[in-house]
C-alpha positions in Angstrom: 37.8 -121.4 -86.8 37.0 -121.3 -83.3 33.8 -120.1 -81.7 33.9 -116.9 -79.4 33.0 -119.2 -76.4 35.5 -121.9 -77.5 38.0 -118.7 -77.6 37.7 -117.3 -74.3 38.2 -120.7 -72.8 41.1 -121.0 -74.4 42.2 -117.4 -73.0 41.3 -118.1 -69.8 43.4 -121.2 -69.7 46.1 -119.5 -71.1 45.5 -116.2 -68.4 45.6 -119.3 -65.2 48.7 -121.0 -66.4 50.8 -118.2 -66.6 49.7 -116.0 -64.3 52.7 -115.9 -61.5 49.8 -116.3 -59.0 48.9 -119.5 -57.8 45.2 -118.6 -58.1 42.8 -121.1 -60.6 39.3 -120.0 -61.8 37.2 -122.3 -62.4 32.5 -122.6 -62.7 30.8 -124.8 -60.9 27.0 -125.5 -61.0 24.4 -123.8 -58.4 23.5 -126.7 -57.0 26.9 -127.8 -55.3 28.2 -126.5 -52.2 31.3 -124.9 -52.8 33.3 -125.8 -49.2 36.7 -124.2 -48.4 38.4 -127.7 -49.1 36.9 -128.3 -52.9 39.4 -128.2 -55.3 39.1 -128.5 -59.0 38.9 -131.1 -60.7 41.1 -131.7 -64.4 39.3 -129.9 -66.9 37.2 -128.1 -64.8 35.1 -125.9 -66.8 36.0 -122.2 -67.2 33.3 -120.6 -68.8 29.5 -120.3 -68.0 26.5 -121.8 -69.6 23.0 -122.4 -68.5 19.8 -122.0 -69.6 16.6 -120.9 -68.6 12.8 -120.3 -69.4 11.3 -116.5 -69.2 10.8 -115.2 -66.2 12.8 -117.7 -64.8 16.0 -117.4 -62.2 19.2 -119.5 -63.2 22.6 -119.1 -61.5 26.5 -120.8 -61.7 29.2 -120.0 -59.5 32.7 -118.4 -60.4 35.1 -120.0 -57.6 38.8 -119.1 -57.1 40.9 -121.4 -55.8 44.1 -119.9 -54.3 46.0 -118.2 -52.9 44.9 -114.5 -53.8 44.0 -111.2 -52.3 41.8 -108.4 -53.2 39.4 -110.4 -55.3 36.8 -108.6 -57.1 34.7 -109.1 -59.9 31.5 -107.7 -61.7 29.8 -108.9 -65.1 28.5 -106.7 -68.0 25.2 -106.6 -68.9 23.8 -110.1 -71.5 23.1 -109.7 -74.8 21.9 -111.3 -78.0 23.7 -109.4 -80.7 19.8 -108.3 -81.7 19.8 -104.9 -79.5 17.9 -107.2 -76.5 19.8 -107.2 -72.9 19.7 -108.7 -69.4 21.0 -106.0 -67.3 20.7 -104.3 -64.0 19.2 -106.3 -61.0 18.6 -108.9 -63.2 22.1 -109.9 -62.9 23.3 -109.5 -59.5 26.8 -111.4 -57.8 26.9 -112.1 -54.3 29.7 -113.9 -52.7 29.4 -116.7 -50.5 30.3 -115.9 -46.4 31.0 -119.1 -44.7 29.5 -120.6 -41.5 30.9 -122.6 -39.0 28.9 -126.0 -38.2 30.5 -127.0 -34.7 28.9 -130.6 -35.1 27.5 -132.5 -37.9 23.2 -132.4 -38.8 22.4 -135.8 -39.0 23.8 -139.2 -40.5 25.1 -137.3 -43.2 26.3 -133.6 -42.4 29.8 -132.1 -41.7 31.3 -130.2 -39.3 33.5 -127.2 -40.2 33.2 -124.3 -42.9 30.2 -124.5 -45.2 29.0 -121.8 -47.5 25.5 -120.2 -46.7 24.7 -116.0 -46.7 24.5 -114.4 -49.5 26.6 -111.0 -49.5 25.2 -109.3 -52.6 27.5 -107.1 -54.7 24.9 -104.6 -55.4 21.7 -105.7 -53.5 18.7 -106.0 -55.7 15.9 -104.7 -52.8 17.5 -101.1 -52.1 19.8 -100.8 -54.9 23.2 -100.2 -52.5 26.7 -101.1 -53.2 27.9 -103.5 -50.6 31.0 -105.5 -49.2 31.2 -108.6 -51.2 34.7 -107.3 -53.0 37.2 -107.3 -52.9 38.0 -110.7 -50.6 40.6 -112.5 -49.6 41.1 -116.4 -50.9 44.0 -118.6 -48.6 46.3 -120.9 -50.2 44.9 -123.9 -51.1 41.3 -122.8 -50.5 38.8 -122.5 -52.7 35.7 -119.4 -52.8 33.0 -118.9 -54.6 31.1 -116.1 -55.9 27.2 -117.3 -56.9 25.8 -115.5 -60.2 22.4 -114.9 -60.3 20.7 -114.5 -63.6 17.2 -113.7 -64.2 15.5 -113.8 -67.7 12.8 -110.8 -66.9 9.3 -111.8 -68.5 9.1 -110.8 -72.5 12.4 -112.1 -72.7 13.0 -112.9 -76.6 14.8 -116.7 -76.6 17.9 -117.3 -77.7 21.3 -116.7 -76.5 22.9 -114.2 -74.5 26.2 -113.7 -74.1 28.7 -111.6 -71.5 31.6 -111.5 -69.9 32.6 -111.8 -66.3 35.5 -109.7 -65.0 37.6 -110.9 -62.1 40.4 -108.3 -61.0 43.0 -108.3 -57.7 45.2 -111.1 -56.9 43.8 -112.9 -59.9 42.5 -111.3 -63.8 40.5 -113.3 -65.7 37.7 -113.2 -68.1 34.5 -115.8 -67.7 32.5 -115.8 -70.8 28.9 -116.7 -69.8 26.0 -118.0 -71.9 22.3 -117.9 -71.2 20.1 -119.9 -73.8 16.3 -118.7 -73.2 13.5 -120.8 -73.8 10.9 -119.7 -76.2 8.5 -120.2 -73.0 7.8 -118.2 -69.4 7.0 -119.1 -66.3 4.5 -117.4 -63.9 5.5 -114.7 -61.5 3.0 -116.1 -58.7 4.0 -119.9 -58.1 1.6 -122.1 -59.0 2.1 -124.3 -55.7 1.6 -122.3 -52.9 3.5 -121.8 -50.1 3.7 -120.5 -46.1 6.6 -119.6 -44.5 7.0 -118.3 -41.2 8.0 -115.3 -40.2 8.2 -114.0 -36.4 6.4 -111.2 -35.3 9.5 -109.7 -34.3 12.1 -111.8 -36.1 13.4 -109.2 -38.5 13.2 -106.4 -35.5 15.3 -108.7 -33.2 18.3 -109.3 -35.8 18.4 -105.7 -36.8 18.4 -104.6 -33.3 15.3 -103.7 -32.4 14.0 -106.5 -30.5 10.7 -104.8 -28.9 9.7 -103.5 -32.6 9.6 -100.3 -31.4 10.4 -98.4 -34.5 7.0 -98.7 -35.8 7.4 -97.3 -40.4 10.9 -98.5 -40.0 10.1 -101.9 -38.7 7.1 -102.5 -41.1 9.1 -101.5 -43.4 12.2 -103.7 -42.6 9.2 -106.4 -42.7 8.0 -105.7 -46.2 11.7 -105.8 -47.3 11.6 -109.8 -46.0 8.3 -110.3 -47.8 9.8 -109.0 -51.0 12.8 -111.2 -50.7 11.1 -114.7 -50.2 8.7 -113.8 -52.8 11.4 -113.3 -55.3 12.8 -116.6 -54.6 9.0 -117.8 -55.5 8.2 -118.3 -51.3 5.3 -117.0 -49.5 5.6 -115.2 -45.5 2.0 -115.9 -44.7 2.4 -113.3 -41.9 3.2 -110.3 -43.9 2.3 -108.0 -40.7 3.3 -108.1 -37.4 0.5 -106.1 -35.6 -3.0 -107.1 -34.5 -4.9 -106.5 -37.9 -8.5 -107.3 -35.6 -8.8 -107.9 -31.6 -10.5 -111.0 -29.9 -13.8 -108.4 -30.0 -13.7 -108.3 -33.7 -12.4 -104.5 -34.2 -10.8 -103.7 -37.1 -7.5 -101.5 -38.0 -5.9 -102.8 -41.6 -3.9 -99.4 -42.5 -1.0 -100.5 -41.8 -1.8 -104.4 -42.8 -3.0 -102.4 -46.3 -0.4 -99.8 -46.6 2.8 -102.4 -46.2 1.0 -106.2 -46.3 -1.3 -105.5 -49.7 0.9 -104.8 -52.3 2.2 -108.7 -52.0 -1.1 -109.4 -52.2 -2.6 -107.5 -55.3 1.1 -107.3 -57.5 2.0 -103.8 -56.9 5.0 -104.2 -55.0 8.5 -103.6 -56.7 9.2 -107.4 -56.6 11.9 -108.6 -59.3 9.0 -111.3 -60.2 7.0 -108.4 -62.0 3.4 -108.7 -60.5 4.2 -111.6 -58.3 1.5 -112.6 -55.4 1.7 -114.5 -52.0 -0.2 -117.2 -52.3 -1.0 -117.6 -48.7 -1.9 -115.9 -45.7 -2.7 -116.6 -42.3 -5.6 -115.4 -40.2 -4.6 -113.4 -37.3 -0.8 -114.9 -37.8 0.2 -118.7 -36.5 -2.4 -119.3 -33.6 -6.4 -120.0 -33.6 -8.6 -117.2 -34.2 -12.4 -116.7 -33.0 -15.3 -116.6 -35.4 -14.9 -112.5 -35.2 -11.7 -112.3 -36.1 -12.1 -115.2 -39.3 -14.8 -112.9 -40.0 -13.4 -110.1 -40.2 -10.4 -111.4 -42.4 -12.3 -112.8 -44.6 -14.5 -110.3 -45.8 -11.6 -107.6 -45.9 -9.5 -109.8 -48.1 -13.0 -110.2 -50.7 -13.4 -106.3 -50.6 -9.5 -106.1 -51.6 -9.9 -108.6 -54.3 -7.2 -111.1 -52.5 -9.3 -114.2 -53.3 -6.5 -115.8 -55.5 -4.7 -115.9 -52.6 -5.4 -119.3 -50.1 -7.0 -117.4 -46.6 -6.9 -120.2 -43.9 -6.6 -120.1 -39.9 -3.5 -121.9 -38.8 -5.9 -124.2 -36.1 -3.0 -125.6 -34.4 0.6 -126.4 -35.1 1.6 -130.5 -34.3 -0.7 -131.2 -31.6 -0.1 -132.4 -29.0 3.4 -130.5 -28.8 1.2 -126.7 -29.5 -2.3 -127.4 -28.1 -4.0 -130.0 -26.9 -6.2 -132.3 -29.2 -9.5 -131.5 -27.4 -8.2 -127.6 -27.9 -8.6 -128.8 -31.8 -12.2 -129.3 -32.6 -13.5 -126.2 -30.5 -11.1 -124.2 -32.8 -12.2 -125.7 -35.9 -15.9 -124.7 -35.0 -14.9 -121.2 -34.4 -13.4 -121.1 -37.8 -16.8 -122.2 -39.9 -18.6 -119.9 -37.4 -16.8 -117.1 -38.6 -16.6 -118.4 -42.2 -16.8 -121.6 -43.6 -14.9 -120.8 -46.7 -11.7 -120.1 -44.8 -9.6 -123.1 -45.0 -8.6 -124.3 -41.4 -5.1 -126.1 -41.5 -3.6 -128.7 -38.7 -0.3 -130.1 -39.3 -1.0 -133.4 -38.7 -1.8 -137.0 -40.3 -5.5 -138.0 -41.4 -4.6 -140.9 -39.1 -3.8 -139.2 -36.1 -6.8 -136.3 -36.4 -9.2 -139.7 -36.8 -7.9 -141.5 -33.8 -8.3 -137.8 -31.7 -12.0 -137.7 -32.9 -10.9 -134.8 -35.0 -13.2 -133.9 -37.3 -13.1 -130.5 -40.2 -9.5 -130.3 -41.3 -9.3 -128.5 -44.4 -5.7 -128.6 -45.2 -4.1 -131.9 -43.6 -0.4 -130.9 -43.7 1.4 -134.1 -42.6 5.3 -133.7 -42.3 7.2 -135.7 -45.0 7.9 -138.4 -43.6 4.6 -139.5 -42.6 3.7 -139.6 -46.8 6.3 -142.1 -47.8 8.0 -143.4 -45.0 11.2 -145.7 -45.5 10.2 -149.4 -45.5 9.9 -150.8 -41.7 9.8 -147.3 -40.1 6.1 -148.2 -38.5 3.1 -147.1 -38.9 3.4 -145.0 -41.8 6.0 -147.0 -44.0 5.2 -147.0 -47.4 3.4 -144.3 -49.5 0.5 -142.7 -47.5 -0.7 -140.5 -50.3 -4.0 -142.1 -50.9 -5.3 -141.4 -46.7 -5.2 -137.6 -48.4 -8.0 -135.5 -50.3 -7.1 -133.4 -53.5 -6.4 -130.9 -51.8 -3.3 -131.2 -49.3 0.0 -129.2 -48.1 3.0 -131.1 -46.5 5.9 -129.6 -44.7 9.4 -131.1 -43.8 11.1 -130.4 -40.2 13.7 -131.5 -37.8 12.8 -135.3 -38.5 15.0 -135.1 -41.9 18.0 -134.9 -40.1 16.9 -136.1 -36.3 15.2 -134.1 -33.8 16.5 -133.2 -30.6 14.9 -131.1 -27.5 11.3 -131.0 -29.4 9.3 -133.9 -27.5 7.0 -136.2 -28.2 9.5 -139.2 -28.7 10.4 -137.9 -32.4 14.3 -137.9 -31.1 16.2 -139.7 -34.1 19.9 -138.7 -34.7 21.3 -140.1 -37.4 18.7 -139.8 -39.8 19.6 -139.5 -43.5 18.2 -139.5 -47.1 15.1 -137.0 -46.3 14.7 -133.1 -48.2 16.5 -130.5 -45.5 17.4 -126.8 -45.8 20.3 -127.7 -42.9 23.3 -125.8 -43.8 25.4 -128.6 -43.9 23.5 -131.0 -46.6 24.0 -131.8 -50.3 22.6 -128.8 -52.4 20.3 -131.1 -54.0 18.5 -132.0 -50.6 17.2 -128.4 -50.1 16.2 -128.1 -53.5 14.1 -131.9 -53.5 11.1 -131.2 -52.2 9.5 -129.5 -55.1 10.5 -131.6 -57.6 8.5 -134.2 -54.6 5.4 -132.2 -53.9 4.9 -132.6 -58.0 5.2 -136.2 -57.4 3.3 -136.8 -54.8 0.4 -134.6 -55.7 0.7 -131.8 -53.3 -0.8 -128.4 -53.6 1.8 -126.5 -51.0 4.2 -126.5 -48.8 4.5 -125.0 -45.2 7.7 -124.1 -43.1 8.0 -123.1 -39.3 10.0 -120.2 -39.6 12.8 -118.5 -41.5 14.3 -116.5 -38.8 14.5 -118.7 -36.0 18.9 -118.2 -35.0 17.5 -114.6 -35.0 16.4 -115.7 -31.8 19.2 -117.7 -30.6 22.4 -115.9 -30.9 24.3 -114.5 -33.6 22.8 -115.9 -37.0 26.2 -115.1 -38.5 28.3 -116.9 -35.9 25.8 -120.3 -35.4 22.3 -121.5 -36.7 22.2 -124.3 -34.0 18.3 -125.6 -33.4 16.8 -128.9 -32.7 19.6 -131.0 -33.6 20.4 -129.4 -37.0 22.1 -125.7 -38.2 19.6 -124.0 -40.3 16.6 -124.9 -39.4 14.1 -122.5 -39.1 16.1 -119.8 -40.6 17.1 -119.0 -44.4 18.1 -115.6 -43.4 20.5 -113.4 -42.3 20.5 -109.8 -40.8 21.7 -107.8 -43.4 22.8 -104.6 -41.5 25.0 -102.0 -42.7 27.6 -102.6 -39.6 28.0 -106.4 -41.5 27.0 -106.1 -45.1 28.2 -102.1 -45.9 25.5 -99.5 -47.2 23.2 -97.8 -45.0 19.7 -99.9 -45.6 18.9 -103.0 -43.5 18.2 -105.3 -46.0 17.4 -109.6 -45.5 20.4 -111.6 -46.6 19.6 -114.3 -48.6 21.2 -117.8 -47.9 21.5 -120.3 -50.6 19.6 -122.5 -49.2 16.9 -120.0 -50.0 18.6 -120.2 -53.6 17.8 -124.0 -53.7 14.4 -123.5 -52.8 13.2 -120.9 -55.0 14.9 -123.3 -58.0 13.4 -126.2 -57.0 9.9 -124.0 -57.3 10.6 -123.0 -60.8 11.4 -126.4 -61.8 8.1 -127.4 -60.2 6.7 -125.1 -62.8 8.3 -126.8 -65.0 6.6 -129.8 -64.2 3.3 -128.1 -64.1 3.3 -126.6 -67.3 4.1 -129.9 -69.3 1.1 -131.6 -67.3 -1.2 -128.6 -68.6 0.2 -129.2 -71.9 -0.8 -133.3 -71.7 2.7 -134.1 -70.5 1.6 -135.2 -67.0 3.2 -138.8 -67.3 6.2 -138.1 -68.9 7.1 -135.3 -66.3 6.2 -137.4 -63.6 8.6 -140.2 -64.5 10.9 -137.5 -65.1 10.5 -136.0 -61.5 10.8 -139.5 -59.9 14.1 -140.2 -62.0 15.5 -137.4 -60.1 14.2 -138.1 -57.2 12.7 -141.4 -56.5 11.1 -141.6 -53.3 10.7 -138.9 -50.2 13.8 -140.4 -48.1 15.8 -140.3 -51.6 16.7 -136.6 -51.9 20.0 -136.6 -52.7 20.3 -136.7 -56.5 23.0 -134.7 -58.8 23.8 -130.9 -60.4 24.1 -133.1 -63.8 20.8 -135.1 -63.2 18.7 -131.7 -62.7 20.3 -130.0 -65.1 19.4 -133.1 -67.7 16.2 -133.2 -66.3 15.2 -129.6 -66.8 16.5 -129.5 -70.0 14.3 -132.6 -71.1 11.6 -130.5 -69.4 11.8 -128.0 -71.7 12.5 -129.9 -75.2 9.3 -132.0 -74.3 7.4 -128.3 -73.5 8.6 -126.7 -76.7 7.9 -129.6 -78.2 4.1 -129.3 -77.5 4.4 -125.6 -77.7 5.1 -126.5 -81.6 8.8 -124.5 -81.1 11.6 -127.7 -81.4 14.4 -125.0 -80.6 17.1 -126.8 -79.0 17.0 -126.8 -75.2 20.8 -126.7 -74.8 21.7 -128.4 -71.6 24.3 -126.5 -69.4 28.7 -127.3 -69.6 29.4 -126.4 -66.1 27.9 -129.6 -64.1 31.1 -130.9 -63.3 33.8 -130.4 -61.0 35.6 -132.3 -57.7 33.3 -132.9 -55.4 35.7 -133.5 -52.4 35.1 -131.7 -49.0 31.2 -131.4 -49.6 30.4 -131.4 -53.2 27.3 -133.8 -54.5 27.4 -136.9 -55.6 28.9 -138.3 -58.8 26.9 -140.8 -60.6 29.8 -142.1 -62.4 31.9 -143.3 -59.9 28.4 -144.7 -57.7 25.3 -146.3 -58.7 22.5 -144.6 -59.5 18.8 -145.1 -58.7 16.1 -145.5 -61.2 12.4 -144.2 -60.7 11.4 -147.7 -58.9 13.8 -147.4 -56.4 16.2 -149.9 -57.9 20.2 -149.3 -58.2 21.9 -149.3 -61.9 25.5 -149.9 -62.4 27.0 -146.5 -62.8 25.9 -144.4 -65.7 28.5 -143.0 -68.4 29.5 -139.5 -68.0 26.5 -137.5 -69.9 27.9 -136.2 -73.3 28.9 -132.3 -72.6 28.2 -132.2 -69.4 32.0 -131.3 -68.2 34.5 -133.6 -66.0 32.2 -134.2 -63.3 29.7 -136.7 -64.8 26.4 -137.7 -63.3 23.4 -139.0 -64.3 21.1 -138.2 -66.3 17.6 -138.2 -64.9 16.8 -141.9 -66.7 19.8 -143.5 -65.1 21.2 -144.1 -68.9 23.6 -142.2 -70.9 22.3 -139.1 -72.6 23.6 -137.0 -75.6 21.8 -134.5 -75.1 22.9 -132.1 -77.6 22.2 -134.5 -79.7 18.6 -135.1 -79.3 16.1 -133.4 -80.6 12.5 -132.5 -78.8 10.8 -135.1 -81.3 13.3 -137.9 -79.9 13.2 -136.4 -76.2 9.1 -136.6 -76.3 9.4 -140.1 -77.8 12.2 -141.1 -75.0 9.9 -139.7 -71.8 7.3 -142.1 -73.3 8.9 -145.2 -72.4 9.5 -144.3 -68.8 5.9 -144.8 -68.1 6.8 -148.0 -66.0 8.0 -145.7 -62.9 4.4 -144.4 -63.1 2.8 -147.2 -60.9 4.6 -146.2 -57.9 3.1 -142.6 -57.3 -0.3 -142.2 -58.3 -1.5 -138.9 -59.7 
């Protein structure tokens, strides 16, 4: 007898071949980019399965490949058959708007249509229906619609099952699967964050480019705070008025009223009780010993201590300030209070030929920690020039800067972690999985609304030589996205980011259970070196899910960790890479012959994280934990 799953893929086959529309259906992992040109592959999987720990965020996407019209679709709530369910804004669907790249981010981006903003079907901030069905899908095309599943905390484990309806031009039934771990992960990310937002960014692409609606525009704010802190991201300016004057005086009501609930757990986050983990004195410039003062001691009387206060000194001198501008800051900073951390993005190398003296977070930019072999002065890994305590950022350099100074101009450049729009999935999700490898407490970004300030973020995201950066937002108002709240839209490039923080707590949490060596040769498998940050849906998923049998493991639970079916899938016109059909590299940096499809994985192969093949249903935690024990060779080339 068949199972139910086994069924409804049978059904759905059945539905697609003879329905008199031309329209397939078809599920493809998150972590591909799902361009207008990707068509599916033989086989291509048609129902849903991943898996996920508690607490955690996991998503697939449905794509229809047509022609059809009036698509819609919606998903009943997921249940385990014992009276528990995931329902409400822990499932939301948001379909995929395209953007169109006019020229090509780097050695390795593409011109033309790329999905990017999130239109959400039901938005999970406000709670308002909007415009993401029905759509239209050409002949020949392919859409997607991303489904976004979150296993709240208290989650029992085991396996949830729904359905997913699609209706219009094409009817189908997706069964979907979520397998929970008998494990959670934290609401507040363990490594911190700080993301940029502009004063007035949010009041610019909502209109209002002065910020003179005061409530409203705080408001709008606190909205954008809630968002990147349920994809696990901190705005380290969660304010955008004066909080304390050059003089020292004092006015936090409106800081407290909209700012403090991110910082003590109150606000109505989706991550129950989540926490930024980083603010910013006085917002991304150099404050005076009154003003660090002040900030500090308001943020112990609140109880915000678990939260990392520091004073953004300067920002890539010489481009921001000059390096005699750096010291003089720094000593105004311990004046006020020693304890506040004071941050430079910069290298130990360059603060030490500068006579700079009294950084307390170096935050060099990526490239400067492992650069590629013959690049100059800081070829080779850097990590060691670095305290234990040390944040890290990536910029325009991943793809090539242009228009920024300072002789960084480098087109062409390839193989680095990017959130440009027009990258492999796996690049924006990489530097996690990294900053576990490398040691590194947090990371920092420049800004997330920067082609707020450009032009329309909808029609281009065009800045320094790439589209995206400095912006993983969209405006979502009503006149674009229906409903009658403005709300931030989501790109998913944010998406990547905020998965490749939970599987960075992933990581974590098998170091704290005496895992730290395994995971680490797990995390370099995926991702060997800083410039190698293109990797496959397949390998992550395999990774993750010997993650967790090596976690349960520990944990004394050796419940299966069953590895997702939907990895697969063509990857023509923009998809990632397929390890079958290409060599893969090993933790050391080395390239294999190409690996053997991994056993259930579906029709699009790839690698599993070791670079061997992988039965993974096969395997038990006992065998997984002895298997991540001989990979302790790739250990010698990151030290932890």
């Amino acid at each position: 007898m068949k199972s139910l799953p086994q069924f409804f893929a049978l059904a759905v086959t059945a539905l697609i071949a003879g329905s008199a529309s031309a329209a397939q259906v078809w599920v493809a992992p998150a972590a591909q980019k799902i361009r207008p040109s990707v068509q599916p592959a033989a086989g291509a999987p048609t129902a849903a399965s991943i898996a996920a720990a508690q607490n955690e965020f996991e998503s697939f996407q449905v794509v229809v490949t047509g022609a059809a019209s009036g698509v819609s679709m919606s998903i009943e709530g997921l249940n385990d058959g014992k009276g528990h369910t995931i329902s409400g804004r822990d499932l939301v669907l948001y379909r995929e708007a395209l953007l169109n790249v006019l020229s090509q981010t780097g050695g390795d981006g593409a011109a033309g249509m790329w999905p990017d903003a999130l239109v959400p079907d039901v938005d999970p901030i406000a709670g308002e229906k909007r415009n993401a069905f029905p759509f239209d899908v050409p002949a020949g095309e392919s859409r997607a619609v991303l489904v976004d599943v979150h296993a709240p905390d208290g989650t029992p484990a085991g396996a949830y099952t729904g359905v997913l309806h699609i209706t219009g031009g094409v009817k189908v039934d997706v069964p979907v699967t979520l397998t929970v771990w008998d494990f959670a992960i934290p609401s507040t990310s363990t490594l911190r964050s700080a993301f940029g937002l502009a004063w007035n960014g949010p009041c610019v692409g909502h209109g209002d480019g002065g910020c003179n609606g005061g409530a409203s525009d705080l408001a709008l704010r606190a909205r954008y705070v809630q968002a990147a802190l349920d994809n696990h991201l901190t705005l380290h300016t969660p304010y955008y008025t004066s909080t304390v004057d050059s003089s020292g005086n004092q006015n936090w009501a409106a800081f407290d009223q909209y700012a403090g609930p991110f910082l003590d757990g109150t606000a109505p986050t989706r991550l129950k009780g989540a926490k930024l983990t980083s603010l910013a004195v006085n917002g991304p410039q150099a404050a005076n010993a009154a003003q660090v003062k002040a900030w500090h001691d308001h943020v112990a009387a609140k109880g915000w201590t678990s939260t990392t206060l520091f004073d953004y000194v300067c920002d890539e001198p010489p481009l921001t300030c000059a390096w005699s501008d750096v010291n003089p800051r720094i000593s105004q900073a311990r004046a006020g209070d020693a304890s506040v951390a004071t941050l430079v993005t910069t290298t130990t190398d360059e603060a030490k030929a500068q006579g700079v003296s009294g950084i307390d977070l170096y935050t060099p930019v990526v490239n400067y920690v492992d650069g590629k072999p013959g690049s100059g002065q800081f070829a080779g890994n850097q990590r060691a020039k670095y305290g234990s305590n040390v944040w890290w950022y990536q910029s325009c350099m991943s793809f090539g800067c242009s228009a920024v100074g300072g002789g960084r101009d480098g087109t062409g450049e390839s193989g680095w972690p990017t959130y440009a729009v027009d990258s492999d999935a796996t690049r924006n999700r990489a530097m996690e999985w990294m900053s576990y490898s490398y040691n590194m407490q947090g990371e920092l970004y420049y800004e997330t609304t920067m082609a707020y300030f450009t032009g329309d973020p909808w029609v281009t995201q065009a800045n320094f030589g790439g589209t995206g950066d400095g912006t993983l937002f969209y405006p979502g108002t009503p006149a674009k996205i229906g409903g009658s709240t403005e709300i931030p839209v989501e790109s998913i490039r944010l998406k990547g980011l905020r998965d490749g923080m939970e599987d960075y707590e992933l990581l974590h949490l098998a170091s704290t259970l005496g895992l730290g060596a395994q995971a680490l040769a797990i995390a370099q498998g995926v991702y060997p070196k800083t410039y190698q940050a293109t990797t496959s849906p397949a390998a992550l998923d395999n990774a993750r899910v010997e993650l967790a049998a090596l976690i349960l493991h520990a944990l004394g639970k050796d419940a299966p960790a069953t590895p997702p079916a939907n990895t697969g899938g063509n990857t023509s016109g923009g998809g990632s890479t397929d390890c079958t059909t290409t060599a893969c590299t090993t933790p050391d940096g080395t390239s294999t012959t190409p690996a053997t499809k991994v056993a259930g994985i579906g029709s699009g192969g790839g690698c599993s994280s070791s670079g061997v093949q992988s039965a993974w249903l096969a395997i038990p935690a006992l065998a997984l934990f002895a298997f991540s024990r001989r990979r302790k060779r790739a250990l010698a080339k990151v030290g932890r």
